[in-house]
C-alpha positions in Angstrom: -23.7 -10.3 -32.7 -22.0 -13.4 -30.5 -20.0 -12.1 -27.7 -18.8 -15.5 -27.2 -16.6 -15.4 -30.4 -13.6 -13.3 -30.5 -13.7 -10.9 -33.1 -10.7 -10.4 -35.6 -7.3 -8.8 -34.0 -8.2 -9.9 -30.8 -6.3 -13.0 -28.9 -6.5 -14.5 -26.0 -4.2 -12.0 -23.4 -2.6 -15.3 -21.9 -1.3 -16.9 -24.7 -0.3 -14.2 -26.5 2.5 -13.7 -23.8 4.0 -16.6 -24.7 5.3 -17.2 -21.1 3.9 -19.8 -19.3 3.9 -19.8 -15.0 6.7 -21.7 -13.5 5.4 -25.1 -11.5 5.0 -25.2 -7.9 7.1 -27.1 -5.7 6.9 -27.5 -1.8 9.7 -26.3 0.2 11.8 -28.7 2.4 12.3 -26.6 4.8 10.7 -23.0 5.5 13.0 -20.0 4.3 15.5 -22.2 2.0 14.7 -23.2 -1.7 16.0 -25.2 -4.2 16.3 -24.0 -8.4 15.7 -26.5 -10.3 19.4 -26.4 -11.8 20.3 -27.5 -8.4 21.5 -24.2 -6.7 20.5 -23.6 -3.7 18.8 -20.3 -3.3 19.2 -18.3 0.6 16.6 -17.4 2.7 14.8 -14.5 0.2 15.3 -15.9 -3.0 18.9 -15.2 -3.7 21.1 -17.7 -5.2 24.0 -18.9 -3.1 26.5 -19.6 -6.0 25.3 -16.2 -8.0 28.3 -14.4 -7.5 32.4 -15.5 -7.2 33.6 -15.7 -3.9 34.3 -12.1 -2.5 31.7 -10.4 -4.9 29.2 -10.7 -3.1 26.5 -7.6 -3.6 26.5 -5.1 -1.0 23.1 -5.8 0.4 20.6 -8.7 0.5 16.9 -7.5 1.1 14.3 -10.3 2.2 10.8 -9.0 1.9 8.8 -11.2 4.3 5.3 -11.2 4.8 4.7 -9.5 8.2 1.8 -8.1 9.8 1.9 -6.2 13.2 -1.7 -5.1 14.8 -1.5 -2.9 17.6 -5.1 -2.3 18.9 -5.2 -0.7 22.0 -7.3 -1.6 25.0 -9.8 0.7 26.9 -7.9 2.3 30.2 -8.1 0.3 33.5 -8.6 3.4 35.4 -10.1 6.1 32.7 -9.5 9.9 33.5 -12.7 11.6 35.1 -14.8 13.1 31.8 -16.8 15.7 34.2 -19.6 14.6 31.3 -22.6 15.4 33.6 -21.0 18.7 35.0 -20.7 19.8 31.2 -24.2 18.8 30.7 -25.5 21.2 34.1 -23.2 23.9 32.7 -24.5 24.0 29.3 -28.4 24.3 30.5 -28.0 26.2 33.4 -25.1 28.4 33.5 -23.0 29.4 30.0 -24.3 28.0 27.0 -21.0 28.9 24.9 -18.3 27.8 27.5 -20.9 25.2 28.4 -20.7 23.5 24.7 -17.1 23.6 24.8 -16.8 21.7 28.0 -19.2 19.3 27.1 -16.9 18.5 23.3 -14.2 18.2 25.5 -15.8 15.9 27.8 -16.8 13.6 24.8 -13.0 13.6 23.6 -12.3 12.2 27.2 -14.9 9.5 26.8 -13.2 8.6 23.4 -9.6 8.6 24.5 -10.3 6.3 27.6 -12.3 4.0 25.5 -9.3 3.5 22.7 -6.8 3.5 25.9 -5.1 7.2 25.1 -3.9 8.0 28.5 -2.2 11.6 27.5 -5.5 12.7 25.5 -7.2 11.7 28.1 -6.1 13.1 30.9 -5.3 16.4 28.6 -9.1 16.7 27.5 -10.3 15.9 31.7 -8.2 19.1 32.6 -9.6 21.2 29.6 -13.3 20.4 29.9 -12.7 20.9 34.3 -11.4 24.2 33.2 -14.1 24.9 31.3 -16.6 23.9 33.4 -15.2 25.9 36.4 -15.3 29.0 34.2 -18.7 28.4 32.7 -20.1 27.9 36.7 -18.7 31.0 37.5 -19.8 33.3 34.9 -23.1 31.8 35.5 -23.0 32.6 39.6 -21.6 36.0 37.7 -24.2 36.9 35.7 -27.1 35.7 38.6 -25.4 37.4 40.8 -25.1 40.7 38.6 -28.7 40.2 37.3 -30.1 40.4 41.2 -28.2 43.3 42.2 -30.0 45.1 39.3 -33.2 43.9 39.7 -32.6 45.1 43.6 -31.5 48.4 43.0 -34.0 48.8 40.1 -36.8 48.0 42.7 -35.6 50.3 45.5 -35.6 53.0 42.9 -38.7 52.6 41.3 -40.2 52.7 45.7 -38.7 56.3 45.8 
């Protein structure tokens, strides 16, 4: 079997068409074209002479090729991330409250990096929160835990 060949009913897609690409021609000047009938075409592609004077359509679109990149920049002065703090109060005082600090200290880290001055300063206040909360239910809980063993000790001596 030759796949080279083309095989009966099938034609080339291109010629088939019948149609054939209009030529190229450089542009005297950026934005403005000229047919090859001779009438000038406006900035767009719209031909000037197209329609009788006061019939003109009611709107002209120009689609031009435009491409804004906004990348933002890391903050000159980023927003506190209390990162280490969340670290101490996920080993040593609150494991739950402790993880949720240190997330929110990591979404601080992220919005100073991509310049997010709101998130930023939004997620610093959450994970301080957090962290105050998780240091004091840790103080708490030691606290509360050497009171027992105390009074557990001074019963058991009776």
């Amino acid at each position: 079997m030759d796949f080279n060949s083309t095989s009966a009913g099938w034609t080339d897609e291109k010629t088939s068409m019948g149609q054939v690409p209009p030529p190229y021609h450089d542009r005297p000047q950026p934005g403005y074209t000229q047919q090859d009938d001779g009438v000038p075409l406006q900035y767009g592609g719209v031909p000037q002479q197209l329609y009788p004077a006061g019939h003109q359509p009611a709107a002209v679109v120009a689609v031009q090729p435009t491409t804004v990149y906004v990348t933002r920049v890391p903050l000159a002065n980023p927003v506190n991330d209390y990162l280490c703090y969340s670290i101490f109060t996920l080993l040593c005082c609150c494991l739950p409250i402790g993880i949720a600090a240190l997330v929110y200290s990591i979404s601080t880290r992220e919005a100073n990096n991509i310049g997010d001055q709101e998130a930023a300063e939004r997620n610093s206040k959450t994970a301080r929160i957090l962290n105050h909360v998780a240091l004091g239910v840790g103080i708490g809980v030691t606290v509360m835990s050497i009171v027992y063993i105390v009074v557990l000790a001074s019963r058991l001596q009776n």
